[in-house]
FIPADREN-8330 format. One record per residue (C-alpha): residue number from 1; residue in one letter; x, y, z. Coordinates in steps of 0.02 Angstrom, whole numbers, plus 50000, padded with zeros to 5 digits. Layout:
BEGIN
R / seq / type / px / py / pz
R / NUM / A / X / Y / Z
...
***
This chain:
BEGIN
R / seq / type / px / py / pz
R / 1 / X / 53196 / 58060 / 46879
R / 2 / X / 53206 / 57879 / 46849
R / 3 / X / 53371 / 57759 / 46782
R / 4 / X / 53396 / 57780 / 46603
R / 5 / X / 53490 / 57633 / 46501
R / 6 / X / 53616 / 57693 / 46404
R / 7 / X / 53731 / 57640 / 46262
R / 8 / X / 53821 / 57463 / 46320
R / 9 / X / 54018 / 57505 / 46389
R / 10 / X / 54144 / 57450 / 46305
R / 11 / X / 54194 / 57254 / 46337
R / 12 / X / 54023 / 57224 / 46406
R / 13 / X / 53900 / 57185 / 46253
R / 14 / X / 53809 / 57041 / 46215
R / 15 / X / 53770 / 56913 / 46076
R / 16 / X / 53606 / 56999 / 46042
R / 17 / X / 53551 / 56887 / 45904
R / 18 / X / 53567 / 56727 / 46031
R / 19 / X / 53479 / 56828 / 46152
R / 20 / X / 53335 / 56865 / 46059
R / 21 / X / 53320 / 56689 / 46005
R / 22 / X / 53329 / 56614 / 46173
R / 23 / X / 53210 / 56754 / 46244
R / 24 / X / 53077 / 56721 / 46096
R / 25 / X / 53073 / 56550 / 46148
R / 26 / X / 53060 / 56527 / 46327
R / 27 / X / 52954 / 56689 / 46380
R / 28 / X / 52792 / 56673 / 46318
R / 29 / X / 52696 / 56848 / 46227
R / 30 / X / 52831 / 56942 / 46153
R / 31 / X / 52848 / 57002 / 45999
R / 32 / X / 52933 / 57143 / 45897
R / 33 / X / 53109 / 57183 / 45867
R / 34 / X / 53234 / 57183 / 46019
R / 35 / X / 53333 / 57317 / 46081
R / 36 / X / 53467 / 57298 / 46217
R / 37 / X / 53528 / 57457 / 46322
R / 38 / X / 53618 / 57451 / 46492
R / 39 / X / 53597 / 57537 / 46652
R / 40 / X / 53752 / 57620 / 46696
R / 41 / X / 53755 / 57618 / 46890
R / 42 / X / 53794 / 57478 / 47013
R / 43 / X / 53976 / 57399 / 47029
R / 44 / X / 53936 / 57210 / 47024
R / 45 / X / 53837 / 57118 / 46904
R / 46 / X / 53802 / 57232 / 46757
R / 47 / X / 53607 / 57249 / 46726
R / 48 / X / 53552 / 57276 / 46562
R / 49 / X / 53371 / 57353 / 46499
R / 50 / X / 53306 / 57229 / 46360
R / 51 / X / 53152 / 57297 / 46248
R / 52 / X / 53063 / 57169 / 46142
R / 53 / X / 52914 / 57268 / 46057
R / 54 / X / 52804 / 57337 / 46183
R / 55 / X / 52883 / 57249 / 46322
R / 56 / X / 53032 / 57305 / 46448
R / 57 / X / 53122 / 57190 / 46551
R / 58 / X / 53298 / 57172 / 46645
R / 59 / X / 53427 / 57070 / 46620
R / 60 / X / 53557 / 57031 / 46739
R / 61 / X / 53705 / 56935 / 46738
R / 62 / X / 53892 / 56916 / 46830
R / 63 / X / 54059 / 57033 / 46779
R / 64 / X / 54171 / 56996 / 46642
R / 65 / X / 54295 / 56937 / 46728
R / 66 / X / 54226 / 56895 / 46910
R / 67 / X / 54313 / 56753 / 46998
R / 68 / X / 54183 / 56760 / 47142
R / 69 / X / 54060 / 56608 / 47109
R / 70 / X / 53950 / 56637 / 47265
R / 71 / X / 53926 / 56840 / 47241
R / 72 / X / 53876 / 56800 / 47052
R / 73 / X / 53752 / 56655 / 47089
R / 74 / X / 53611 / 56698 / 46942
R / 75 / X / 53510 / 56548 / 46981
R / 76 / X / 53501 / 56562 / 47166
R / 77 / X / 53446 / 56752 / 47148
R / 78 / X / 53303 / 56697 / 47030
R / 79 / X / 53264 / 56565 / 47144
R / 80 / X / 53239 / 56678 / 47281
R / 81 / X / 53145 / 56808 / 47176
R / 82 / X / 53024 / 56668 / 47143
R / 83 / X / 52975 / 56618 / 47313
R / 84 / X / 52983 / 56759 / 47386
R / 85 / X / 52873 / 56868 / 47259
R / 86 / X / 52701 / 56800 / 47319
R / 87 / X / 52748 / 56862 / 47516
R / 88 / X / 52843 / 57016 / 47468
R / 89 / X / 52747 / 57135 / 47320
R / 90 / X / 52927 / 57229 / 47325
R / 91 / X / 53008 / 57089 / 47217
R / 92 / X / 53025 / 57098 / 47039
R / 93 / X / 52932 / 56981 / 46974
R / 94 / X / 53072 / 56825 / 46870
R / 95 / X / 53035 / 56778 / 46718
R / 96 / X / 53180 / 56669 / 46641
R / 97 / X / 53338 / 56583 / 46681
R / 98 / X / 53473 / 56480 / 46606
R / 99 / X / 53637 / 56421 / 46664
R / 100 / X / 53655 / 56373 / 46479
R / 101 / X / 53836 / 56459 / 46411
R / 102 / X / 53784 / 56457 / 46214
R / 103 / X / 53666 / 56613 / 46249
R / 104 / X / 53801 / 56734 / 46329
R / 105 / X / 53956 / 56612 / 46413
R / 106 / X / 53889 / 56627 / 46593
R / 107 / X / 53712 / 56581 / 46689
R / 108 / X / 53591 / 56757 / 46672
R / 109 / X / 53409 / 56791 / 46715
R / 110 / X / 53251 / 56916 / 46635
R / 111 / X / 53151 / 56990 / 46775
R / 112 / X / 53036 / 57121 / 46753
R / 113 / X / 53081 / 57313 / 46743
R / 114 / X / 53011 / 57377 / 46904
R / 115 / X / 52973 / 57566 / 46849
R / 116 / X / 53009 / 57701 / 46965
R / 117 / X / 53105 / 57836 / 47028
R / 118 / X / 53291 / 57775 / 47118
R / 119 / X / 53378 / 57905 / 47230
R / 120 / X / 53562 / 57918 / 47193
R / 121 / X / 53689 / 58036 / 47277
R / 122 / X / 53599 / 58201 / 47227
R / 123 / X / 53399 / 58196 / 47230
R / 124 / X / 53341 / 58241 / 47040
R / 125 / X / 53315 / 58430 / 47010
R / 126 / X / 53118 / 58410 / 46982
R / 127 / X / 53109 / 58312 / 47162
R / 128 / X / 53140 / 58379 / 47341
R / 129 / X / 53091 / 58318 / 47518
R / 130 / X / 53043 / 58434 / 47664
R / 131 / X / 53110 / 58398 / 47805
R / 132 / X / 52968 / 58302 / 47870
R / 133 / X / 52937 / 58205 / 47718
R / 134 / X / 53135 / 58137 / 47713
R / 135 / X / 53087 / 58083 / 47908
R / 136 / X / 52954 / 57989 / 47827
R / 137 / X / 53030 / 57911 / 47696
R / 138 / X / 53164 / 57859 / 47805
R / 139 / X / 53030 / 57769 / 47917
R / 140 / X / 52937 / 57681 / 47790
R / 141 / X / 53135 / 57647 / 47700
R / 142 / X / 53167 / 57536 / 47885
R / 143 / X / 52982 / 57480 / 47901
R / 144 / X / 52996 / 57394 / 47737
R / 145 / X / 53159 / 57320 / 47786
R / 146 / X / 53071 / 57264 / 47951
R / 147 / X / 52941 / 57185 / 47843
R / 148 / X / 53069 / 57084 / 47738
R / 149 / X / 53131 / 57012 / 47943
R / 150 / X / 52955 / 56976 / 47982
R / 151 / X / 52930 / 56840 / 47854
R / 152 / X / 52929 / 56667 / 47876
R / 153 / X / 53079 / 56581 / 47794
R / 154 / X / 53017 / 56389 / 47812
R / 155 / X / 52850 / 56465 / 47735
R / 156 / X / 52890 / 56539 / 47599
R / 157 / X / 53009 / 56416 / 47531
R / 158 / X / 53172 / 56509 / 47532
R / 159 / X / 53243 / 56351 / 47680
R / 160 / X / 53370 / 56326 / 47542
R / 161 / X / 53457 / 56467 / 47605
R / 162 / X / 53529 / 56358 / 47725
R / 163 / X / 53543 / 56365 / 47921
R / 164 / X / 53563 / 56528 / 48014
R / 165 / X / 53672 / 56451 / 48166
R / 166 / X / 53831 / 56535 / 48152
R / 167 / X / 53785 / 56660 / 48029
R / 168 / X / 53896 / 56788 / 48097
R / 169 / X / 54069 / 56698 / 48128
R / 170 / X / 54054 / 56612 / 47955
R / 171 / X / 54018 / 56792 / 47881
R / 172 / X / 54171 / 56882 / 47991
R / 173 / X / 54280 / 56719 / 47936
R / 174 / X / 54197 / 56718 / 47737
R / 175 / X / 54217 / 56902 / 47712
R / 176 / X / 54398 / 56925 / 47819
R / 177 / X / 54471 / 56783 / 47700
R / 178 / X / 54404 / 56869 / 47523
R / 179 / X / 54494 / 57023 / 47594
R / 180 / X / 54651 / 56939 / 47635
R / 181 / X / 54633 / 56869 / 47445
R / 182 / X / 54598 / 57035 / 47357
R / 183 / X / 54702 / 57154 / 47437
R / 184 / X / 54830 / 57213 / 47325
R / 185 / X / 54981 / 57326 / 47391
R / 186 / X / 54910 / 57482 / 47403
R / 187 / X / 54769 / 57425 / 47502
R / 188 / X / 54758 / 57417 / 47705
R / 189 / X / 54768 / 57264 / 47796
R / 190 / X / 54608 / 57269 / 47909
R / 191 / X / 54700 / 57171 / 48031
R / 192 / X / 54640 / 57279 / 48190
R / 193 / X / 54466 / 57259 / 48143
R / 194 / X / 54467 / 57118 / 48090
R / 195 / X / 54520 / 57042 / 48247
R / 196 / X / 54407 / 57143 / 48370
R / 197 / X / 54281 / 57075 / 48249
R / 198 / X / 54322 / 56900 / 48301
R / 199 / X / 54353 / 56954 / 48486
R / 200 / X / 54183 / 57032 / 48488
R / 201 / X / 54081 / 56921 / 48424
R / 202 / X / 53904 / 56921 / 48486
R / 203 / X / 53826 / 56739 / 48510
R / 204 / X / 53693 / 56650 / 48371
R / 205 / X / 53525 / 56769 / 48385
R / 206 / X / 53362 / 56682 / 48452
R / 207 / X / 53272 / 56756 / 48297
R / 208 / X / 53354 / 56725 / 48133
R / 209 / X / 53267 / 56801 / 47978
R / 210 / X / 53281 / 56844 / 47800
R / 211 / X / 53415 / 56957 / 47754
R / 212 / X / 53442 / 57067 / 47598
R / 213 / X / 53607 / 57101 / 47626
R / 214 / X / 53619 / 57270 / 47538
R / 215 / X / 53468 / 57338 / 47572
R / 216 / X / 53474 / 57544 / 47521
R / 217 / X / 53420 / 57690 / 47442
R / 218 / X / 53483 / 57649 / 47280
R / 219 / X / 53399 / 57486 / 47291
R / 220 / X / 53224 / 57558 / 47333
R / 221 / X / 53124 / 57588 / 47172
R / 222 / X / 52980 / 57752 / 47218
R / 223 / X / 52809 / 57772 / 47141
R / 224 / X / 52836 / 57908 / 47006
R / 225 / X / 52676 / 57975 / 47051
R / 226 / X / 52706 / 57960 / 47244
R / 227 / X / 52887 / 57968 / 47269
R / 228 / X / 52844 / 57936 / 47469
R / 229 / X / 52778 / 57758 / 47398
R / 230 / X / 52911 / 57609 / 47409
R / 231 / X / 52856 / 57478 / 47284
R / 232 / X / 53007 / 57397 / 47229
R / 233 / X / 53169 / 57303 / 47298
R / 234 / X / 53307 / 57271 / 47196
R / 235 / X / 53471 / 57155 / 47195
R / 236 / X / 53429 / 57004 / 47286
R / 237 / X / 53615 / 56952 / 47241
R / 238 / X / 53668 / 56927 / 47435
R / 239 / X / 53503 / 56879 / 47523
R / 240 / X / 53531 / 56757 / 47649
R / 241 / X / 53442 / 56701 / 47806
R / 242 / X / 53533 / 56743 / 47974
R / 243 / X / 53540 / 56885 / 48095
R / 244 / X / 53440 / 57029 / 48051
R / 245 / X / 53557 / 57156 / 48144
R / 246 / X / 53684 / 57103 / 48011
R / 247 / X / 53574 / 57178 / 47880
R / 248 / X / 53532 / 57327 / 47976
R / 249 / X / 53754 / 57368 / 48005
R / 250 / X / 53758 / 57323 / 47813
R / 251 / X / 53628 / 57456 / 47778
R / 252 / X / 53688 / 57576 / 47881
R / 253 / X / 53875 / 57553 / 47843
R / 254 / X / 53818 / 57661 / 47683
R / 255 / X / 53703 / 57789 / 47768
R / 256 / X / 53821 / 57945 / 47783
R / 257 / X / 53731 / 58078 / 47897
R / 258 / X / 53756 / 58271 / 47894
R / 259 / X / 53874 / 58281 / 48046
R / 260 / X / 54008 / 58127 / 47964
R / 261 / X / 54168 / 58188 / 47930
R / 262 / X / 54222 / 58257 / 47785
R / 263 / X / 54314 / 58115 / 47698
R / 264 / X / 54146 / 58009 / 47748
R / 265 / X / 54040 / 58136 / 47649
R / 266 / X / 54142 / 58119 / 47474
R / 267 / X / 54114 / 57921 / 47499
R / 268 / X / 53895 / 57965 / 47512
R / 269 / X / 53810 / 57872 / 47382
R / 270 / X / 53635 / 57926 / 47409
R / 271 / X / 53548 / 58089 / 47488
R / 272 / X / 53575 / 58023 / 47664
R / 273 / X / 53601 / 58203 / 47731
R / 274 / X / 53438 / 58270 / 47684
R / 275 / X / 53363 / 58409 / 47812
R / 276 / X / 53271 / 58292 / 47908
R / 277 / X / 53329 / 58127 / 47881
R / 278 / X / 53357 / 58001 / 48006
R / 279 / X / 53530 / 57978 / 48098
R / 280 / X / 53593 / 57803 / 48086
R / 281 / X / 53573 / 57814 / 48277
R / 282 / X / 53377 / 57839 / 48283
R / 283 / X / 53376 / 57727 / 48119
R / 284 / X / 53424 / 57581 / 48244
R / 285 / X / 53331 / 57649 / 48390
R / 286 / X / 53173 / 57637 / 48282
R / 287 / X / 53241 / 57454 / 48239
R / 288 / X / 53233 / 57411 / 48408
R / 289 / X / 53044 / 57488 / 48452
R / 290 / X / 52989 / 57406 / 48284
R / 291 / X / 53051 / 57213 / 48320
R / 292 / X / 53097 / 57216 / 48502
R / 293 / X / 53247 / 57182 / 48476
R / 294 / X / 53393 / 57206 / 48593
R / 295 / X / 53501 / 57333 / 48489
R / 296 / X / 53614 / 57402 / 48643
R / 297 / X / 53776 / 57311 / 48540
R / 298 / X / 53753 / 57378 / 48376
R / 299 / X / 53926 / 57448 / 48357
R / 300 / X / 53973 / 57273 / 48318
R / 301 / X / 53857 / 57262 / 48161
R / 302 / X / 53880 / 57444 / 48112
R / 303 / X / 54080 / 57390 / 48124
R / 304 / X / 54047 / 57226 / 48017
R / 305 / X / 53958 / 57336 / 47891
R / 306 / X / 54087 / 57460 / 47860
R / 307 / X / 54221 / 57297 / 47834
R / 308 / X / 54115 / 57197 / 47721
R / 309 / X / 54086 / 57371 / 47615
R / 310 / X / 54273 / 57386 / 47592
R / 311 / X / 54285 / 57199 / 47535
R / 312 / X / 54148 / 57229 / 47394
R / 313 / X / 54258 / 57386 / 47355
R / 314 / X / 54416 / 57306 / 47388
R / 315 / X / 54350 / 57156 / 47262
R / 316 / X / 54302 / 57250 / 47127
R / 317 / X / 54441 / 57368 / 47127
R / 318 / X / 54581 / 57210 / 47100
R / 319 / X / 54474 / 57174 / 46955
R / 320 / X / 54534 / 57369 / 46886
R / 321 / X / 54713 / 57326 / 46976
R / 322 / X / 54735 / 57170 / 46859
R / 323 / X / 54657 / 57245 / 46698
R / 324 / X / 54492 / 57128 / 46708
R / 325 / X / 54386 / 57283 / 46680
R / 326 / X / 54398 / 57457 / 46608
R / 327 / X / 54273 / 57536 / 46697
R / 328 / X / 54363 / 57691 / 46758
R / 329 / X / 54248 / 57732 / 46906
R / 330 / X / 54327 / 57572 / 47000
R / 331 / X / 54515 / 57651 / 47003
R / 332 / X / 54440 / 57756 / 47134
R / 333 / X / 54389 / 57628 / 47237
R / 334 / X / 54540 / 57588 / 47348
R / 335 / X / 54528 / 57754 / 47423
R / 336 / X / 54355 / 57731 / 47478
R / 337 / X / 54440 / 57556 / 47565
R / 338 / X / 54564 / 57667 / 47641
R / 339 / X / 54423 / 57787 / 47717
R / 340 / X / 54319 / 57624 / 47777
R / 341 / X / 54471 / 57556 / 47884
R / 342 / X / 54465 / 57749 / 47968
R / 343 / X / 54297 / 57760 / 48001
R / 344 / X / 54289 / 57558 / 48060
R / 345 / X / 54437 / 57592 / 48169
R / 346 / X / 54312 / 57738 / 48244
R / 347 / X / 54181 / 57653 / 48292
R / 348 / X / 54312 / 57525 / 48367
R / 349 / X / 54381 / 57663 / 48477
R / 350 / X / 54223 / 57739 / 48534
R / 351 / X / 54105 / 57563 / 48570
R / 352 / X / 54087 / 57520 / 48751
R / 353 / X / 54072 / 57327 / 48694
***
């Protein structure tokens, strides 16, 4: 039930002997021989399990090939890690970084492996959810993410994140402009949603928080002895400080629901349909009981979301367009961008905003 490393893809292997080295010297306590596996999911910086005797850790560090400084910023994830871990037990705790290129070319960090179960698509065949437990773990999946909002930003050290005042127009403009710069010709051009995105535009919220960014199932690590038990958060790649709702569309632009249509179920990533899981419309609803919160315009976010998950696809998949990766599970991408425009465009037609 939980991620297994496996044998390192093709193109994507290390200089294990400078590894070792550098991770002899600058963690303090290990010892033993070194053994370096990777964990196959995930589509932007590869993640690597690295076993030094006794002791299991992750690595992390950007694409071969990625162009895209600020959504491959090592240090400023390890950064966060460490001042956030002592007001949020859910982070991995960081161990080492270095933005020095003689270990591997490119900045990288060692957290620690966070053991656990991780939900993908299908639920593993020795785990199932009655319906009243997959309404519970969707509650306590949102009241950990209303957690992460409650903290104090200015506390806890993480003001480097920068200022939240016009968090959403410089995300519309930052994300509209990498799509404009990775679409290749088979790709749609967004340009209807884009636009109501601008048109729409909801003003600066009065209570700016910490965001995750891609907070989800697949990011959740489970007790293995309570798999009701959230004690791990993963990929702090995209945290940010600005507008919670933002993080709640972003989270939600994934969450595919039994009743979705059919092209929106082949895109489901995680077991979002489980009898008795929450629709994304009482997932907000609770939102709004939770934080007080005015959530009444939430197509706007849930719209946002769906865009900003085509750019990530729409990125990666112009990495497989111009031969910068083999990894044949990205050729499929561009028709989950094609599906996002659809389903974007829906919630366009149907919001009262």
């Amino acid at each position: 039930m939980k991620d297994t490393a496996q044998t390192i893809r093709e193109g994507e292997g290390l200089d294990e002997g400078a590894l070792y080295d550098c991770l002899m010297s600058s963690i303090p306590g290990l010892s033993g021989p070194m053994t370096l596996t990777q964990f196959p999911s995930g589509f932007s910086n590869l993640t690597y399990l690295v076993r030094v005797g006794e002791k299991e850790m992750v690595l992390r560090r950007p694409p071969f090939g990625a162009r895209i400084k600020s959504a491959h910023d090592m240090g400023r994830e390890y950064r966060i890690l460490s001042a956030l871990r002592p007001h949020y037990p859910y982070c991995p705790e960081p161990l080492y970084f270095t933005e020095d290129p003689e270990v591997m070319g490119c900045p990288f960090y060692v957290m620690e492996r966070m053991e656990g179960i991780i939900l993908r698509k299908e639920l593993p065949e020795d785990l199932s959810y009655t319906p009243a437990q997959a309404k519970t773990l969707c509650e306590t999946l949102l009241d950990v993410q209303v957690a992460l909002h409650s903290i104090d930003v200015e506390k806890a050290g993480l003001g480097f994140l920068g200022k939240p005042e016009g968090y959403v127009k410089r995300q519309v403009e930052g994300w509209s402009k990498r799509y404009r710069n990775a679409r290749t010709e088979d790709a749609p051009d967004f340009e209807a949603v884009m636009g109501w995105l601008v048109e729409k535009m909801p003003v600066d919220t009065a209570r700016p928080t910490l965001v995750h960014n891609d907070y989800k199932f697949d990011n959740i690590v489970l007790a293995e002895a309570n798999p009701m038990e959230i004690i791990g958060v993963l990929d702090w790649e995209m945290a940010t400080y600005g507008d919670p709702l933002m993080d709640l569309g972003n989270s939600l632009a994934y969450w595919v629901e039994k009743g979705d249509p059919e092209e929106m179920q082949m895109m489901r990533l995680m077991p979002t349909d489980m009898e008795g899981a929450l629709t994304r419309a009482e997932l907000v609803a609770r939102y709004g009981r939770l934080t007080g919160l005015d959530v009444s315009g939430f197509d706007y976010y849930l719209c946002f979301g769906l865009f900003r998950l085509a750019v990530i696809a729409q990125q990666i998949y112009q990495r497989y367009h111009q031969g910068l990766t083999q990894d044949k599970r990205f050729a499929m991408l561009i028709f989950g961008v094609q599906i996002l425009e659809r389903a974007a465009l829906s919630v366009i037609e149907s919001s009262h905003l």
